[in-house]
LOLOLUM-435427 format. One record per residue (C-alpha): residue number from 1; residue in one letter; x, y, z. Coordinates in nm, 2 decimals, always signed. Example, Ala and Ser with C-alpha at 12.3 -4.5 7.8 and 13.67 -1.06 7.14 Angstrom:
BEGIN
SITE    nr   rest       c1       c2       c3
SITE     1      A    +1.23    -0.45    +0.78
SITE     2      S    +1.37    -0.11    +0.71
//
This chain:
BEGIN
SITE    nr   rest       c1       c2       c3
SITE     1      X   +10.45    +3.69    +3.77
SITE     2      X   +10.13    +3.69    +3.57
SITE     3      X   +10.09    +3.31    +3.67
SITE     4      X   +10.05    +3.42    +4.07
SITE     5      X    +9.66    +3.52    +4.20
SITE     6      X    +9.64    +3.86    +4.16
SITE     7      X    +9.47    +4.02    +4.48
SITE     8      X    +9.34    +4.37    +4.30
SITE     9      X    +9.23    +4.45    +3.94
SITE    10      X    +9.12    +4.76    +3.76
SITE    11      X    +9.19    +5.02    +3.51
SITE    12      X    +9.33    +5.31    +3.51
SITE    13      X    +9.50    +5.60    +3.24
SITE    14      X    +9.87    +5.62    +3.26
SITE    15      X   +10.21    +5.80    +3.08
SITE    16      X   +10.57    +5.74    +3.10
SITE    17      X   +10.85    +5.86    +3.27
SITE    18      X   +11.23    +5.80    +3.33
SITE    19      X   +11.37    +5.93    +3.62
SITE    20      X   +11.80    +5.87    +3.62
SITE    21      X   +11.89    +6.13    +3.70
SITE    22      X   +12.05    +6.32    +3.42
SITE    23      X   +11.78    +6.60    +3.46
SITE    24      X   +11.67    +6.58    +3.12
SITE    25      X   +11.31    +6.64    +3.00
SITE    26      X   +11.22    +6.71    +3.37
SITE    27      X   +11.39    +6.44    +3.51
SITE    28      X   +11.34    +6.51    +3.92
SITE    29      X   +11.65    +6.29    +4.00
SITE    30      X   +11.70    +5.88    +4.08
SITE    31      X   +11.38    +5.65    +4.18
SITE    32      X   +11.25    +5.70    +4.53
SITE    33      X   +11.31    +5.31    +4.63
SITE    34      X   +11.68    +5.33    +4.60
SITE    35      X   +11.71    +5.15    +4.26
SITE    36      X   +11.85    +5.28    +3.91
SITE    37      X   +11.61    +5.33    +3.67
SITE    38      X   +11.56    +4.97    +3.47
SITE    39      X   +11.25    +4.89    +3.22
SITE    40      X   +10.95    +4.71    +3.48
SITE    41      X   +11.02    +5.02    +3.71
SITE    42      X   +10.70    +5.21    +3.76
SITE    43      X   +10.60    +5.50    +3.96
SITE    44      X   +10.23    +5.53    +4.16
SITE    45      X   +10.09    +5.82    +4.34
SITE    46      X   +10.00    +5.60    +4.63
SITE    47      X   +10.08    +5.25    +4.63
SITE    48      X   +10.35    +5.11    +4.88
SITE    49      X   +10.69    +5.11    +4.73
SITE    50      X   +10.78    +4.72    +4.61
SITE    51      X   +10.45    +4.63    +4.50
SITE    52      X   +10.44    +4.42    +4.21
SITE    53      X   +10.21    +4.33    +3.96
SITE    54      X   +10.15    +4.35    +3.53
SITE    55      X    +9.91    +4.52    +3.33
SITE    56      X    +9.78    +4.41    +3.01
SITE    57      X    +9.75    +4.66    +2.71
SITE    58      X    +9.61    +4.55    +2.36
SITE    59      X    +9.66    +4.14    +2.51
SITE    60      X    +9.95    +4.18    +2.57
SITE    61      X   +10.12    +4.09    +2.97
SITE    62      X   +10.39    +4.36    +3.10
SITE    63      X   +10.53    +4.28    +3.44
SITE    64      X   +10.64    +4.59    +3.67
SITE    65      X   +10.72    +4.69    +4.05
SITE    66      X   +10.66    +5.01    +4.15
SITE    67      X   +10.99    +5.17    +4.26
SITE    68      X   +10.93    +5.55    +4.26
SITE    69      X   +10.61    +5.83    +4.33
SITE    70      X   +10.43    +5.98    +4.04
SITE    71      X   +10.30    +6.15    +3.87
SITE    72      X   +10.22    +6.42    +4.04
SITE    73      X    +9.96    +6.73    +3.92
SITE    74      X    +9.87    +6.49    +3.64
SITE    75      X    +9.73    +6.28    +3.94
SITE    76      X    +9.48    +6.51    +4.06
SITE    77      X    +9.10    +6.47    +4.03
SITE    78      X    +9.19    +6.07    +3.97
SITE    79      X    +9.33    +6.17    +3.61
SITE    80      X    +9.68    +5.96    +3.51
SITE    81      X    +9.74    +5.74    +3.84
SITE    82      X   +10.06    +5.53    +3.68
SITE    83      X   +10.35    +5.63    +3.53
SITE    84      X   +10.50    +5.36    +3.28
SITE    85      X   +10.88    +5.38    +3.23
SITE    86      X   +10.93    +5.49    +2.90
SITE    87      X   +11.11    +5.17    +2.77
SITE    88      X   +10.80    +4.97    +2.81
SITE    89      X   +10.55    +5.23    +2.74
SITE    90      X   +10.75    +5.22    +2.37
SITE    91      X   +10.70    +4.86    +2.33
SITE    92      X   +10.36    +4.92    +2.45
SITE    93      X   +10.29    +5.16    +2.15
SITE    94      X   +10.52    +4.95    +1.89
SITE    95      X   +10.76    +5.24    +1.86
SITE    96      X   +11.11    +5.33    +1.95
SITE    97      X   +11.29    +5.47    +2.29
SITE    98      X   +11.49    +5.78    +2.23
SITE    99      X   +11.81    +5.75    +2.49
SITE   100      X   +11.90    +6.12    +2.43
SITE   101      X   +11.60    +6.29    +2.49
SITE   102      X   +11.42    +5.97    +2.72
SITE   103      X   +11.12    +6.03    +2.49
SITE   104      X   +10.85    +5.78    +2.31
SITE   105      X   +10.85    +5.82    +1.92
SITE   106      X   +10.56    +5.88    +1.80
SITE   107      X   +10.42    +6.16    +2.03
SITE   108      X   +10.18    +5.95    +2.18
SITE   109      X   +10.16    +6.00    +2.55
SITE   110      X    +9.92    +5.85    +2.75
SITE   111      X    +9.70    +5.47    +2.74
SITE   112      X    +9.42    +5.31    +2.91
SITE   113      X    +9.56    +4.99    +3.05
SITE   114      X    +9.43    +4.72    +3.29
SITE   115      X    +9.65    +4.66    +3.62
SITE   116      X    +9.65    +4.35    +3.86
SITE   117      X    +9.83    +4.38    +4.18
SITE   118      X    +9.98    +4.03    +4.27
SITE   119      X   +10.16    +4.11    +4.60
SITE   120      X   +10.20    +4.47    +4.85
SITE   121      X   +10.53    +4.62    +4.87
SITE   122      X   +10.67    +4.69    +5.23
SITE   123      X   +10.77    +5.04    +5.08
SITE   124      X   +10.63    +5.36    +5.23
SITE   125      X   +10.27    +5.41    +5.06
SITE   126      X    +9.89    +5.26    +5.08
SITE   127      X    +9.74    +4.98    +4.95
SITE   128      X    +9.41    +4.94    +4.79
SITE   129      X    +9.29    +5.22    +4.57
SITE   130      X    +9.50    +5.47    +4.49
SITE   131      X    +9.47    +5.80    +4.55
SITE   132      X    +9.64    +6.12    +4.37
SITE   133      X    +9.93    +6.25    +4.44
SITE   134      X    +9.99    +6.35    +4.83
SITE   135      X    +9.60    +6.34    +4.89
SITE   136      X    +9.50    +6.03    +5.07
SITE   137      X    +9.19    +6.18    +5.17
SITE   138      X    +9.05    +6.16    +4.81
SITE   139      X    +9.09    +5.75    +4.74
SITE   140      X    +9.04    +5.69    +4.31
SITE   141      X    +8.72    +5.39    +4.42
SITE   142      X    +8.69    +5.39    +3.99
SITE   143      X    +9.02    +5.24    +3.99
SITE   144      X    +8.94    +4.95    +4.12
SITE   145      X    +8.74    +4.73    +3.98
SITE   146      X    +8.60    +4.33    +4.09
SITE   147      X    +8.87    +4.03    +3.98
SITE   148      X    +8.73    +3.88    +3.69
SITE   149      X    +8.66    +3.48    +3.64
SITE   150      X    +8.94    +3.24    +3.58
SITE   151      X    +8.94    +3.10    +3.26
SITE   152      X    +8.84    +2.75    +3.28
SITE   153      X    +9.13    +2.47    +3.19
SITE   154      X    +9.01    +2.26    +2.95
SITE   155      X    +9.18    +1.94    +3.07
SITE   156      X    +9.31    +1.70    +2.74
SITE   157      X    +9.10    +1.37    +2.72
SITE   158      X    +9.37    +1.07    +2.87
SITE   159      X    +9.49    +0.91    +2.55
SITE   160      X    +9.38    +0.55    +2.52
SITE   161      X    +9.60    +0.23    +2.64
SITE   162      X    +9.74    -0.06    +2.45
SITE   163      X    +9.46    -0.26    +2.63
SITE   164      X    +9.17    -0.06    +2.60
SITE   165      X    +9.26    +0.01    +2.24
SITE   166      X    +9.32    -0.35    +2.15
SITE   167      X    +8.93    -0.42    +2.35
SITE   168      X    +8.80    -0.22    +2.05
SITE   169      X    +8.93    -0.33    +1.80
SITE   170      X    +8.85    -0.71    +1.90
SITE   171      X    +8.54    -0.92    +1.80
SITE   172      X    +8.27    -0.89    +2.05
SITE   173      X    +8.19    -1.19    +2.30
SITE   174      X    +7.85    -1.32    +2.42
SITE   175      X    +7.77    -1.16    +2.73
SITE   176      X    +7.54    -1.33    +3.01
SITE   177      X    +7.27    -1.10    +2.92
SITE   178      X    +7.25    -1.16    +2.59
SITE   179      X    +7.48    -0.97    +2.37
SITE   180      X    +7.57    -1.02    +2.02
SITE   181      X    +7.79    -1.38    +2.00
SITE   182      X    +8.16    -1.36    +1.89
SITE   183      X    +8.26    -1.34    +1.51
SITE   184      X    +8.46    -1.70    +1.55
SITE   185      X    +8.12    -1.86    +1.71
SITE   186      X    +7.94    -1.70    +1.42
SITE   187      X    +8.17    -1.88    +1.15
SITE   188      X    +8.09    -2.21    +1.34
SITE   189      X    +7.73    -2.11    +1.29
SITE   190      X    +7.75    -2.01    +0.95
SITE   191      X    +8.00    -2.38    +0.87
SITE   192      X    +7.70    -2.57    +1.05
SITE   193      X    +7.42    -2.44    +0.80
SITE   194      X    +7.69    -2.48    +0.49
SITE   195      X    +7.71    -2.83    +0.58
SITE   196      X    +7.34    -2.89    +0.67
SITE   197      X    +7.24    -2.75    +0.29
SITE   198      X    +7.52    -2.97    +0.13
SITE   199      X    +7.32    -3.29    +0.30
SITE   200      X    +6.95    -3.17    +0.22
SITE   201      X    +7.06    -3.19    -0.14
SITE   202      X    +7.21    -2.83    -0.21
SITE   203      X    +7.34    -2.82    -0.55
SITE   204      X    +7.66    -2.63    -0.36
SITE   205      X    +7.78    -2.85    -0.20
SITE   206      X    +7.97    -3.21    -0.28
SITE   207      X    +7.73    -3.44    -0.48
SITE   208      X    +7.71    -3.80    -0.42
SITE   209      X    +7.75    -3.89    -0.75
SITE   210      X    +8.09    -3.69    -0.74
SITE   211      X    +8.18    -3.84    -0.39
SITE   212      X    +8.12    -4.22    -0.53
SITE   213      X    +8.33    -4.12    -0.79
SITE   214      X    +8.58    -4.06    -0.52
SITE   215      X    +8.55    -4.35    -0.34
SITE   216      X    +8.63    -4.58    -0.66
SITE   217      X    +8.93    -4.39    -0.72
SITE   218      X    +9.10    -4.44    -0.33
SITE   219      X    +8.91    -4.81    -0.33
SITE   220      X    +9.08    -4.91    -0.67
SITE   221      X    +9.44    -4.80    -0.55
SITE   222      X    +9.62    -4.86    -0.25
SITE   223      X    +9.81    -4.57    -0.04
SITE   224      X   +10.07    -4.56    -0.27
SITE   225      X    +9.90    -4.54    -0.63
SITE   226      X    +9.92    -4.92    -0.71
SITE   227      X    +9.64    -5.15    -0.76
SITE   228      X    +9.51    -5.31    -0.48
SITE   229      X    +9.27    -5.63    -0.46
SITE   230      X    +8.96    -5.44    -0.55
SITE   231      X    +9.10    -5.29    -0.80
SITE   232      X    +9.25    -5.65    -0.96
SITE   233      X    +8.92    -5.78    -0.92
SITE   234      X    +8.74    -5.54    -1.07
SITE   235      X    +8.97    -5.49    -1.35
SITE   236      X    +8.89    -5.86    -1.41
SITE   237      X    +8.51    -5.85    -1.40
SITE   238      X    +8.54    -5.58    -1.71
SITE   239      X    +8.60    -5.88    -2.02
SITE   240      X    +8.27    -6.05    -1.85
SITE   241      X    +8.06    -5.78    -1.86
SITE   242      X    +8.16    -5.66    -2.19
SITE   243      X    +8.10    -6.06    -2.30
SITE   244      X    +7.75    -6.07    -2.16
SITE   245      X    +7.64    -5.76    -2.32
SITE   246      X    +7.78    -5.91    -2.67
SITE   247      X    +7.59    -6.22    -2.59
SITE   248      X    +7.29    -5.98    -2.47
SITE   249      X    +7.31    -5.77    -2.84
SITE   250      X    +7.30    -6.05    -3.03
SITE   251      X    +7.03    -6.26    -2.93
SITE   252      X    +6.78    -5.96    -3.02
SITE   253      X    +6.49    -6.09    -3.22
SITE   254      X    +6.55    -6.19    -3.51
SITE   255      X    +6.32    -6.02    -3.84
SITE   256      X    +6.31    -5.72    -4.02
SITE   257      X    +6.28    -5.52    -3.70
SITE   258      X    +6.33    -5.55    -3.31
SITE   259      X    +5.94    -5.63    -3.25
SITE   260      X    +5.92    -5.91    -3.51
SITE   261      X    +5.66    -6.22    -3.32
SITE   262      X    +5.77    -6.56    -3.29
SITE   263      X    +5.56    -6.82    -3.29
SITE   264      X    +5.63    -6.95    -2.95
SITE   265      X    +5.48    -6.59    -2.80
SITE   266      X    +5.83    -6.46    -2.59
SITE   267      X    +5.88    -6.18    -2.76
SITE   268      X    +6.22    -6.04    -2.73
SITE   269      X    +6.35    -6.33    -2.59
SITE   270      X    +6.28    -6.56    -2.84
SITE   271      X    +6.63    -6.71    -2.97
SITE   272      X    +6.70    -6.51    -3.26
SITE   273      X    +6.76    -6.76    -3.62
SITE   274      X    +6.80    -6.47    -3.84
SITE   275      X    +7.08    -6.41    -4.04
SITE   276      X    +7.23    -6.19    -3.76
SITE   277      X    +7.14    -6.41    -3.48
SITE   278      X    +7.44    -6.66    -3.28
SITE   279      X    +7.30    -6.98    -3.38
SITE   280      X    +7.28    -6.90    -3.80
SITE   281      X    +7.66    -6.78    -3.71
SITE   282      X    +7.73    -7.08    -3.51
SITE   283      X    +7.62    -7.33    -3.81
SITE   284      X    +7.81    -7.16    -4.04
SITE   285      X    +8.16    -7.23    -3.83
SITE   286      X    +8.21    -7.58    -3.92
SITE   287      X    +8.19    -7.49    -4.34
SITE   288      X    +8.40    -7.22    -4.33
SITE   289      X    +8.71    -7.47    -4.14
SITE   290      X    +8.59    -7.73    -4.43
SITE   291      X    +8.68    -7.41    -4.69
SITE   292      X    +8.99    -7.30    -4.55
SITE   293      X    +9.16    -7.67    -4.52
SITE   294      X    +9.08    -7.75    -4.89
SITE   295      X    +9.26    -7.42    -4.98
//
């Protein structure tokens, strides 16, 4: 009921009653709208019989329906203008109903609550502000009091999609107006430079000492590991090399050092006729076959 647009608000004192009846504790016999006494019945001075609303009391929401008249003398002057029954006025106060004597423990009478009306009963009685008992020339105006504000609803922020949430977490793209590039065009970038500095001679990247190196190695096999043709040839040309160099080392000058002059003014190279040089070895050849025979 409390979730319905209430269409009058105010505040007013009020007590408790239960009427069954049993004419105990002043008990004036069975609720005037033909119902049995029941917790959520309450009784107004004034208010058309089946009107239905809650009051609040402390924060907290009780629903009611007003199903009988009262009080009465306690009405007067705009004093008590609602009668709680006494099985809600106990949870009201926290306490306990008594069933034998149909009193509140505690001793505690009377509360200020707040009321909203949410619909007029089509019971005998008056809307709008009530009025005491039997005096409907005396209207309670302090009763009633403006609706206050709605709360506002705060509504929950729509959760994010698969699609929007996979957008965030992807590299951004170059936009037409200029926006930072993607991350992949930026590795291309960044691959470009690497292999521009390897070219002007950085010392990180390949050499091309290292990369000749590289190239003798595939040249010198074939696909398979085996010598190829270069690499026959090649292997060939290394007993002529290491023959001209011996030729090369020996034919220094000859003397007591490498700068020794010759009298024909070449220099280093002179024909060396030391006793180091090829041609003392060479003369020596022919007596040293003579030796070994006669042996």
């Amino acid at each position: 009921m409390s979730n319905e647009t209430p269409i009058q608000h105010g505040h007013v004192t009020a007590t408790y009653f239960w009427d069954d009846g049993s004419g105990i504790n002043g008990d004036t016999g069975a609720p005037a709208y033909g119902l049995p006494m029941q917790k959520g019945l309450f009784s107004s001075p004034s208010w058309p019989l089946g009107t239905e609303g809650y009051i609040v009391y402390e924060g907290e929401e009780y629903e009611f329906f007003i199903g009988d008249r009262g009080p009465g003398v306690p009405s007067y002057d705009c004093d008590v203008l609602l009668d709680i029954d006494g099985k809600t006025f106990a949870d009201m106060m926290g306490t306990s109903w008594n069933e034998s004597s149909l009193t509140v423990g505690g001793g505690n009478g009377h509360a200020e609550v707040e009321y909203f009306i949410t619909e007029w009963g089509d019971g005998y009685g008056t809307p709008g502000a009530p009025h005491p008992f039997q005096q409907p020339e005396n209207p309670c105006e302090d009763a009633v009091s403006p609706l206050p504000e709605p709360e506002p609803v705060e509504e929950p922020e729509p959760e994010a999609t698969e699609e929007e949430t996979a957008e965030e977490s992807s590299p951004e793209k170059e936009s037409e107006d200029g926006h930072p590039k993607a991350a992949e065009e930026q590795d291309d970038q960044s691959q470009q430079a690497a292999a521009a500095r390897g070219r002007d001679g950085d010392d990180s990247g390949v050499t091309a000492q290292t990369a000749a190196n590289d190239l003798s190695a595939i040249e010198l096999t074939g696909a398979e590991g085996a010598l190829g043709a270069t690499g026959l040839l090649t292997l060939a040309l290394i007993p002529a090399v290491l023959v001209a160099l011996f030729f090369a080392w020996t034919r220094r000058p000859a003397g007591a050092h490498a700068g020794a002059s010759e009298d024909q003014g070449r220099g280093l190279l002179a024909e060396s006729n030391g006793r180091h040089g090829l041609g003392s070895l060479m003369d020596r050849i022919p007596s040293l076959v003579d030796r070994f025979r006669r042996k």
